[in-house]
C-alpha positions in Angstrom: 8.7 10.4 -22.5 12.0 9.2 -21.4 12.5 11.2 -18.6 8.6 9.7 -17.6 9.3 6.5 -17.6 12.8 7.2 -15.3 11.0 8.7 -12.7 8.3 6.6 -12.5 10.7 3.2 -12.3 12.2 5.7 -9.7 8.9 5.7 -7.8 8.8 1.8 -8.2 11.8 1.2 -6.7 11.4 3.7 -3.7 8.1 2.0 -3.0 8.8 -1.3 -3.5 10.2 -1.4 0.1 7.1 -1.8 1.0 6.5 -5.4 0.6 9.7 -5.7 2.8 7.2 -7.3 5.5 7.8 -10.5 7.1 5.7 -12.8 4.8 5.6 -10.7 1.9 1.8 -10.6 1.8 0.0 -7.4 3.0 2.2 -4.7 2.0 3.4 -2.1 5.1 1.3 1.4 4.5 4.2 3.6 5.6 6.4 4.7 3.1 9.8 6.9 3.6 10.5 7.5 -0.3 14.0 9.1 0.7 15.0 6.7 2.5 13.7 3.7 1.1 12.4 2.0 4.8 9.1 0.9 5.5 7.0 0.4 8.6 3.5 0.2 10.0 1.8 3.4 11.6 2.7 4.3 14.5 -0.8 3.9 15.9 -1.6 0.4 15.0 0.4 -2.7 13.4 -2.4 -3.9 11.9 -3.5 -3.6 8.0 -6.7 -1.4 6.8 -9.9 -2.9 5.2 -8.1 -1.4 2.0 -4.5 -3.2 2.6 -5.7 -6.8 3.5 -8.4 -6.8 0.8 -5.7 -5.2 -1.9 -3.9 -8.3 -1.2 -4.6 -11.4 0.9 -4.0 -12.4 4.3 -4.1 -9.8 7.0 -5.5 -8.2 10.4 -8.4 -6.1 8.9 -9.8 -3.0 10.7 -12.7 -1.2 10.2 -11.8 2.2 11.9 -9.7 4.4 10.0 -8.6 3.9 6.5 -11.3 1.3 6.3 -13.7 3.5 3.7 -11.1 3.7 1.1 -11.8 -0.3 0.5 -15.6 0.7 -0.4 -13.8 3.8 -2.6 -11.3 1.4 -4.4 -14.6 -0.9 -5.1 -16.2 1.8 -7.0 -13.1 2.8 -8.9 -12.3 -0.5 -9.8 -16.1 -0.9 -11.1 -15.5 2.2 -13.1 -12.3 1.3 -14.6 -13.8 -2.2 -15.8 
């Protein structure tokens, strides 16, 4: 259990980084776990249906990325 709950504040604090955005609202989608940076994709600055609706705030597109909003609805109905 210990060696659990090490690894996932471990996680925590790699992906905290990404709320290292400019108004700390919608958090960046890019990730680099080693070394701790964070950045939009490199196709499009904006924030997916997903992002901006996780939070508040946002450019919202519907291309790609944009289903897994309608994905987390249904997961979030389940959990609840």
């Amino acid at each position: 259990e210990a060696t659990l709950l090490i690894r996932a504040a471990d996680l925590g604090d790699r992906l905290i980084h990404c709320f290292d955005t400019p108004q700390h609202l919608v958090p960046f989608s890019d990730v680099n776990l080693q070394t701790r940076s964070a950045k939009t994709p490199n196709w499009s600055p904006d924030s997916s249906l997903s992002e901006a609706t996780t939070f508040s705030k946002g450019t919202i597109t519907l291309g790609a990325r944009g289903d897994s909003y309608y994905e987390y609805l249904l997961k979030q109905y389940l959990q609840t």
